[in-house]
C-alpha positions as CSV (number, residue, x, y, z in Angstrom):
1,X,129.1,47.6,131.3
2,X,125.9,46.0,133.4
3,X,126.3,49.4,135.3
4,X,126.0,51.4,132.9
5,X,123.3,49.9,131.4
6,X,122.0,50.2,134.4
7,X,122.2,53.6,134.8
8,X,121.0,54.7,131.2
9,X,118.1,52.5,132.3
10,X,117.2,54.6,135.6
11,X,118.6,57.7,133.6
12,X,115.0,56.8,130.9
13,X,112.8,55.7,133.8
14,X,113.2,59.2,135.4
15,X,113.0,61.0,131.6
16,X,109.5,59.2,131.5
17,X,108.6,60.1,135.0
18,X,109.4,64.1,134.5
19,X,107.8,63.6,130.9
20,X,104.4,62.6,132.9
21,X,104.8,65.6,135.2
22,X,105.4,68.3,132.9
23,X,102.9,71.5,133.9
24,X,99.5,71.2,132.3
25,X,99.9,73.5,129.5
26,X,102.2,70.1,128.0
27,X,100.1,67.3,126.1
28,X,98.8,65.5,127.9
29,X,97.5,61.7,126.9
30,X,94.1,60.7,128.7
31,X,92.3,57.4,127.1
32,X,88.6,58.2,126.4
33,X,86.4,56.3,124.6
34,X,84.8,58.7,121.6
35,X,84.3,61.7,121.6
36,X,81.6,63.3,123.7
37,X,78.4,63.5,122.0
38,X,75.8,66.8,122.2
39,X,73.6,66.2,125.1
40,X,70.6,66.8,124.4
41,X,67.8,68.2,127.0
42,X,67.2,65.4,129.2
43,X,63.0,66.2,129.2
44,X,62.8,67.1,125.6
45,X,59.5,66.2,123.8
46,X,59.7,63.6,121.0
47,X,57.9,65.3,117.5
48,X,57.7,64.4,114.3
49,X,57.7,67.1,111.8
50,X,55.3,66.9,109.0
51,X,57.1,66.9,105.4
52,X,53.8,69.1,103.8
53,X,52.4,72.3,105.4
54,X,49.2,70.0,107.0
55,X,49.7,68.9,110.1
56,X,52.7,70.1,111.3
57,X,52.8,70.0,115.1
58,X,52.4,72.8,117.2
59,X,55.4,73.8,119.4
60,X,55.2,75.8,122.5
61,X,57.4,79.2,123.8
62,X,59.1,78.9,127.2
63,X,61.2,76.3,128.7
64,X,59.9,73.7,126.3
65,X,62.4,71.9,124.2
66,X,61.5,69.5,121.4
67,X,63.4,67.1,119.6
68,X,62.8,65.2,116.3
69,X,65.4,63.7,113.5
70,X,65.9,64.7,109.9
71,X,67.5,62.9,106.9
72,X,69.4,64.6,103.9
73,X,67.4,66.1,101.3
74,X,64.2,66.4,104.0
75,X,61.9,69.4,105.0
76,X,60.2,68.9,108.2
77,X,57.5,71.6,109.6
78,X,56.7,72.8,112.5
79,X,53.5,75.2,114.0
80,X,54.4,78.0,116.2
81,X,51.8,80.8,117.5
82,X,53.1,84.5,117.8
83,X,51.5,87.2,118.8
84,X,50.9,90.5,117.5
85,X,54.0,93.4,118.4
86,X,56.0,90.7,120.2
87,X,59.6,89.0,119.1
88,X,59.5,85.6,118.1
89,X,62.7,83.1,117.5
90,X,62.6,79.3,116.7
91,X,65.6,77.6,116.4
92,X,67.1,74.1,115.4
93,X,70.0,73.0,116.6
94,X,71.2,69.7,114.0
95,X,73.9,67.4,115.9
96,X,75.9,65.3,113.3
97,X,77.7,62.3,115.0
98,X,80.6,63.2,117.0
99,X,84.1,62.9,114.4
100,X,81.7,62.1,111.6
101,X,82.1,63.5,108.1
102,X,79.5,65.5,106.7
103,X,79.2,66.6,102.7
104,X,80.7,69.7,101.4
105,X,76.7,71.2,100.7
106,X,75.3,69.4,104.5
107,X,73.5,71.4,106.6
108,X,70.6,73.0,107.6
109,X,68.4,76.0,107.0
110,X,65.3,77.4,109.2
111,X,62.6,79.8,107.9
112,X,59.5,81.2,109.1
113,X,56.6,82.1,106.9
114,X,53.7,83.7,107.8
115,X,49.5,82.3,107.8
116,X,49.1,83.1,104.1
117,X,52.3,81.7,103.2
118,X,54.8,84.8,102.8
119,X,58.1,84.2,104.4
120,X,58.9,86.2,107.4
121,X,62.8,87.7,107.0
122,X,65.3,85.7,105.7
123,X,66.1,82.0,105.1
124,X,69.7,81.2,107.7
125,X,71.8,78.8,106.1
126,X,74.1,76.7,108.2
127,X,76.6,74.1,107.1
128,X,77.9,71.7,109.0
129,X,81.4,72.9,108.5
130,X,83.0,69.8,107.1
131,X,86.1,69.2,106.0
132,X,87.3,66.4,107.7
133,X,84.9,66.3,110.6
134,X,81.3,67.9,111.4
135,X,80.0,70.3,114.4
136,X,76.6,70.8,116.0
137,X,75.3,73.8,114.2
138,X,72.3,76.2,115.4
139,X,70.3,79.0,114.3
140,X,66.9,80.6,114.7
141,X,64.3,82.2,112.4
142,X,63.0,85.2,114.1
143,X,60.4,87.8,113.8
144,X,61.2,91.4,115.5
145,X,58.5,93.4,117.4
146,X,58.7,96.3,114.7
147,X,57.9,94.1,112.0
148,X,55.1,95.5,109.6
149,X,53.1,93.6,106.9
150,X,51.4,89.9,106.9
151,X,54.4,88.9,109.5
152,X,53.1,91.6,112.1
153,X,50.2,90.3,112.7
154,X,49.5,87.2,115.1
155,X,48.1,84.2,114.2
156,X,49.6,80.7,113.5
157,X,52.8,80.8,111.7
158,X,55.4,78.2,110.3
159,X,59.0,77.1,110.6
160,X,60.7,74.8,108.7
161,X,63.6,73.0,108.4
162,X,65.1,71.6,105.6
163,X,68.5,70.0,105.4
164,X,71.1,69.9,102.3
165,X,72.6,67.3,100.4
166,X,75.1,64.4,102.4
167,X,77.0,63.9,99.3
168,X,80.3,62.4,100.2
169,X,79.8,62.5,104.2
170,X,77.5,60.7,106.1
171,X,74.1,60.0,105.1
172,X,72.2,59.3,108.4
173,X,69.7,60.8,110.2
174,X,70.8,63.9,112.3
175,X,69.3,64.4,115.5
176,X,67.3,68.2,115.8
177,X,66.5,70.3,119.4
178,X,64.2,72.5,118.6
179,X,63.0,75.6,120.6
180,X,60.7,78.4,120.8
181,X,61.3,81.8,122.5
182,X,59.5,85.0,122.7
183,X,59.9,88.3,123.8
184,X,58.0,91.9,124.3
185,X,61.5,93.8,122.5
186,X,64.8,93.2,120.9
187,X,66.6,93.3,124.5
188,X,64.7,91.2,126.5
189,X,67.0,89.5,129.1
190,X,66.2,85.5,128.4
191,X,67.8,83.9,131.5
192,X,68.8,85.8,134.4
193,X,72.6,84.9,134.5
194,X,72.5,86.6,137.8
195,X,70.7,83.3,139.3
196,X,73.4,80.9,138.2
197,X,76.6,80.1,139.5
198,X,79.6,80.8,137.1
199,X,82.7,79.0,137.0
200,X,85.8,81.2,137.3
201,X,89.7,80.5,136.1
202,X,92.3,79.3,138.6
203,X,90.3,76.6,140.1
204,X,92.2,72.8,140.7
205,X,92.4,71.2,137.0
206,X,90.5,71.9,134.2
207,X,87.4,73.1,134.0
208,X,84.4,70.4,133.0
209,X,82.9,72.1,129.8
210,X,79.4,71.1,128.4
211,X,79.3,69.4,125.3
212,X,76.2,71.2,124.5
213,X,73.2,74.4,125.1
214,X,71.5,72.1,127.6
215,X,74.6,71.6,130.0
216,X,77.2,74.5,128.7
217,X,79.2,75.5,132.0
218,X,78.6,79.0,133.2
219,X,81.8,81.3,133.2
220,X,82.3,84.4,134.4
221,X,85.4,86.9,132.9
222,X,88.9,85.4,133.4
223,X,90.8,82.8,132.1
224,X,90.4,79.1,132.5
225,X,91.9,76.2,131.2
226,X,90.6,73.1,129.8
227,X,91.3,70.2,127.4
228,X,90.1,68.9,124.5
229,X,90.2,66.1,121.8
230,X,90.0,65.4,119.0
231,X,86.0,65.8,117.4
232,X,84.9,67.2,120.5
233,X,83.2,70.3,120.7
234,X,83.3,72.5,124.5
235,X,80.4,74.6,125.3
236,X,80.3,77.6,127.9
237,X,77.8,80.3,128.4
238,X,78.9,83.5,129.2
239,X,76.1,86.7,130.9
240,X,76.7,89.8,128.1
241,X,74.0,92.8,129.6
242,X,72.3,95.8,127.3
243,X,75.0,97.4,126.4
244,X,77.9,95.7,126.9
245,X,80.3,93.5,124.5
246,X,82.2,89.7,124.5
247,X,85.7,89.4,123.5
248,X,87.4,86.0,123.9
249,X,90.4,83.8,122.9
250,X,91.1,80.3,122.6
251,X,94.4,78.9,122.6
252,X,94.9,75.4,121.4
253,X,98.5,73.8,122.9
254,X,101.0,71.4,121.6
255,X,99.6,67.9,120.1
256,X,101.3,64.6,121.0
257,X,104.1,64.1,118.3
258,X,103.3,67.4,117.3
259,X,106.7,67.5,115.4
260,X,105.3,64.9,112.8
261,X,101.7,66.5,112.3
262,X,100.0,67.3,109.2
263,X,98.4,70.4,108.7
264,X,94.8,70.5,108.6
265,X,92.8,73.5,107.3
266,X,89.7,73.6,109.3
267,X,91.3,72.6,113.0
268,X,90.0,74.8,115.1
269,X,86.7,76.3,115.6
270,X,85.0,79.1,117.9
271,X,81.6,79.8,117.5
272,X,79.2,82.2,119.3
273,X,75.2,82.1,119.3
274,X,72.8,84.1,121.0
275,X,70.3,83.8,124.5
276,X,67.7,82.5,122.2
277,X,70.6,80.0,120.3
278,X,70.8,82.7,117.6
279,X,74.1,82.2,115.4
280,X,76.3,85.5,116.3
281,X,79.8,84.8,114.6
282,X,82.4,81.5,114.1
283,X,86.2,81.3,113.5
284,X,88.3,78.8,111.9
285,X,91.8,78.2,111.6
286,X,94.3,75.5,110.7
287,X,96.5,73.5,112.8
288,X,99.5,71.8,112.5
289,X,100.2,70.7,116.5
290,X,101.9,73.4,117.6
291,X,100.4,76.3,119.8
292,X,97.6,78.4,118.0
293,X,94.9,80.9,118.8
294,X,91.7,82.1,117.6
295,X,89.9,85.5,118.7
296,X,86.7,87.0,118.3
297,X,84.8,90.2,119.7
298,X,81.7,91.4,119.7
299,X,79.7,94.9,119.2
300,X,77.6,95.6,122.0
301,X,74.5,93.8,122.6
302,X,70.7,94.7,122.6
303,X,72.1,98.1,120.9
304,X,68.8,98.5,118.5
305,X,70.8,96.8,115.3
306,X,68.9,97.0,112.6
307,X,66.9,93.3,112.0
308,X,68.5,93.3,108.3
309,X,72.3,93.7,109.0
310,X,75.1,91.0,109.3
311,X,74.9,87.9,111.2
312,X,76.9,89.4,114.0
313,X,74.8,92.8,114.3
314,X,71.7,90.5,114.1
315,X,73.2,88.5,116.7
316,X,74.0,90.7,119.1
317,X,70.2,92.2,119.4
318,X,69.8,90.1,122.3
319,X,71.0,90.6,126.5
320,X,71.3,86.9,128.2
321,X,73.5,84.1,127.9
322,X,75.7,84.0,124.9
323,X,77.0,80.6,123.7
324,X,80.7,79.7,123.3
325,X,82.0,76.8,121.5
326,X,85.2,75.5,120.9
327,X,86.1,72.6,118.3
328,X,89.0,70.5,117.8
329,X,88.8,68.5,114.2
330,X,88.8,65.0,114.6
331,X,91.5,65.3,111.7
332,X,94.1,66.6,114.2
333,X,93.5,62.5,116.2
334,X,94.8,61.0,112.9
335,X,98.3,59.4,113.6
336,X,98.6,60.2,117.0
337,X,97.6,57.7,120.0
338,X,94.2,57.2,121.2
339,X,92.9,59.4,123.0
340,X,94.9,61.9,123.2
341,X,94.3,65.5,124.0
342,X,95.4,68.9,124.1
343,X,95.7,71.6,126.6
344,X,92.6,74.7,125.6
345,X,93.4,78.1,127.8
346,X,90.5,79.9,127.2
347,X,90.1,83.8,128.2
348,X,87.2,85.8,128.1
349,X,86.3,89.8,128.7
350,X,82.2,91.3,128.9
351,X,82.0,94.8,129.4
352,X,81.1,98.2,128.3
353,X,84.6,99.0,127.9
354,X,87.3,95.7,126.9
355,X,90.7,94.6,128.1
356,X,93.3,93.6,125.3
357,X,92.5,90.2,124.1
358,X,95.8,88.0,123.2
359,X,96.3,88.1,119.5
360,X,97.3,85.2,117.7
361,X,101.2,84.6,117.2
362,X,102.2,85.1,113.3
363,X,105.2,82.2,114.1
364,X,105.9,79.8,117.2
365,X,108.5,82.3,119.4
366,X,110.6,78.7,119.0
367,X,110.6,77.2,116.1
368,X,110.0,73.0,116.6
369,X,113.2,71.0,116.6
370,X,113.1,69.2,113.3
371,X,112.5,73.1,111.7
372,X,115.4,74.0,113.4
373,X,117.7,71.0,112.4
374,X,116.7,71.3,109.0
375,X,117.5,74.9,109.7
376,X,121.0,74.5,110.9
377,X,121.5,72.1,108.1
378,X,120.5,74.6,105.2
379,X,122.6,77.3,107.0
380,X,125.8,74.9,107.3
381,X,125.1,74.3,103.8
382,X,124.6,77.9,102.6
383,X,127.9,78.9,104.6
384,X,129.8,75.7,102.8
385,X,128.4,77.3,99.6
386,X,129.5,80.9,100.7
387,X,132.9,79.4,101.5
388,X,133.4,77.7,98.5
389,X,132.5,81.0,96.8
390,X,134.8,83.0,98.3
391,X,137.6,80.3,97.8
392,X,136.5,80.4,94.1
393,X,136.6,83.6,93.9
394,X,140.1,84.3,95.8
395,X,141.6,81.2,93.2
396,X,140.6,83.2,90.4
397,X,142.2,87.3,91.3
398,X,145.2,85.2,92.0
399,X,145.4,83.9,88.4
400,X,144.3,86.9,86.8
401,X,147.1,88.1,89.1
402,X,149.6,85.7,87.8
403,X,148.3,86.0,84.2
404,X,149.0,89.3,84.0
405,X,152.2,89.6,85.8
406,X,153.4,87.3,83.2
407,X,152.1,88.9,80.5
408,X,154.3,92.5,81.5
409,X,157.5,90.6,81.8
410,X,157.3,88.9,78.4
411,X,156.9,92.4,76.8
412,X,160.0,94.0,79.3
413,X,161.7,90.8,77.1
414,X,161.0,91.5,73.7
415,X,162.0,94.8,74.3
């Protein structure tokens, strides 16, 4: 008996040694602390935004990057100057705590209005995506060189940024990045990708992803894989030329215990924003643990769109570095251990002309095991039933059978 305890003993130990050595597309279980926060840019200039139209400081175009805070229900303002026939874009990028959770109606929107007051195209609304856990969130309000009227002209112009209500999420302070870019037309290259090293797929372990704009890891067209936890949110940067579109997938792997996961609606995220932090597109889907994918492609960029169409069109008017970002909810942590994480294969395309990008799988090409016990259960009971059936079924000719045989020799008799 001792030896075979024995045994079953070694038998486990080398179970939990294969378990630990599974490829890397298996779960995997690293301890971190939290979840890493958006890293802000390490030279950014403090400002307070004014809550009235008066004194609202001024913020310069370039390299500069500014940073401030903003509390639920606020307006803050900001003084940009554009010039006249040039492309302006100011953007705000909110960064709610990592795994927080935000209201249903959080988030923030950015305008632009002109010297005299008239607002310069349209208002962008961006929540914070919340159910169950919150994401950075970015957009810009922009004025295009062919714009005509009050906005056309130069002078000193405004940008605000108000943010909605935290009602039922978290109430603090959210910090802001603020930035202002110009350019002489609609494809100006903002960056020269060309200058920066890109990391490529197939390299030892995952690849290091930024946790925000100001430290996104530069990728070139391939696949890589990464990991990722719960409330965390990846960022790469990918060079898309005049011309050319993005297509990209992100597939999440199997959770820890993913057999006993819940499903939650909002799981996964991929989002896409522009050279000048622009929002182009995002994509949501649930998750329940087991493998999943989101996809998203792209028309081609600096093609002339039209200022007034959709987000993506608008999006795309610009050649540069485009902004990927992958979320995991912090919903998917609940119930599993701490820090835990889960294996991200990303895979990206840029061209003229695209490869086929991985759709997502309808169903899991294996079904987990508890579906298919419960599975082989329901079937044993639906051939028990069918059984049963035909036994029923096989009683009941044989009486009819009976009844009637007797029926014929009782008249032969009273004949």
């Amino acid at each position: 008996m001792k030896a075979q305890r024995k045994a079953r003993a070694v038998t486990a130990a080398l179970a939990g040694v294969l378990a630990l050595t599974t490829p890397a597309r298996a779960a995997t279980l690293l301890r971190t602390d939290t979840p890493a926060a958006y890293r802000l840019a390490p030279d950014a200039q403090a400002v307070s935004g004014s809550e009235s139209t008066a004194g609202a400081p001024l913020l310069q175009p370039g390299t500069h990057t500014y940073r401030d805070t903003i509390e639920p229900g606020r307006r803050k303002y900001y003084t940009v100057r554009l010039e006249a026939g040039s492309s302006a874009y100011v953007s705000a990028v909110a960064v709610p705590r990592p795994g927080s959770s935000m209201g249903t109606r959080d988030g923030i929107d950015v305008a632009l209005e002109a010297p005299n007051g008239a607002q310069c195209g349209l208002v962008r609304h961006r929540t914070f995506l919340s159910v169950g856990g919150a994401y950075p969130v970015a957009d810009y309000a922009e004025r295009a060189a062919d714009t005509s009227g009050v906005c056309a002209a130069a002078g000193t112009y405004r940008f605000s940024v108000e943010r909605g209500d935290a009602a039922g999420g978290d109430a603090a302070a959210v910090p802001l990045e603020l930035k202002y870019m110009t350019g002489n037309r609609d494809s100006t290259l903002l960056g020269d990708p060309a200058d920066t090293p890109a990391a490529t797929g197939g390299g030892p372990g995952p690849v290091r992803a930024g946790s925000g704009f100001n430290d996104a890891v530069a990728i070139r067209p391939g696949t890589l894989d990464d990991e990722i936890g719960p409330g965390e949110t990846h960022f790469y940067r990918v060079p898309v030329a005049a011309g050319e579109r993005l297509a990209a997938s992100a597939r999440f792997g199997d959770a820890p215990d993913a057999a006993g996961s819940s499903y939650v609606l909002t799981g996964l995220r991929m989002g896409l924003n522009n050279a000048a932090r622009g929002y182009v597109t995002n994509k949501t889907a649930g998750y329940r643990g087991t493998p999943a994918t989101l996809t998203l492609t792209t028309p081609p960029a600096a093609d002339g769109a039209d200022a007034t169409g959709g987000d993506t069109a608008r999006g795309m008017r610009l050649a540069g570095w485009y902004y990927l970002q992958v979320s995991l909810n912090p919903k998917v942590g609940q119930g599993r251990p701490e820090g835990a994480r889960i294996p991200l294969t990303l895979t990206v395309d840029v061209g003229k002309t695209l490869k086929p990008i991985p759709q997502p799988e309808s169903q899991p090409r294996t079904a987990p095991a508890s579906q298919r016990t419960a599975a082989g259960h329901r079937d044993s009971r639906l051939r028990l039933v069918g059984y049963a059936g035909v036994s029923t079924g096989s009683l009941l000719l044989l009486a009819l059978g009976g009844w009637t045989f007797a029926a014929r020799r009782t008249r032969r008799t009273r004949r």
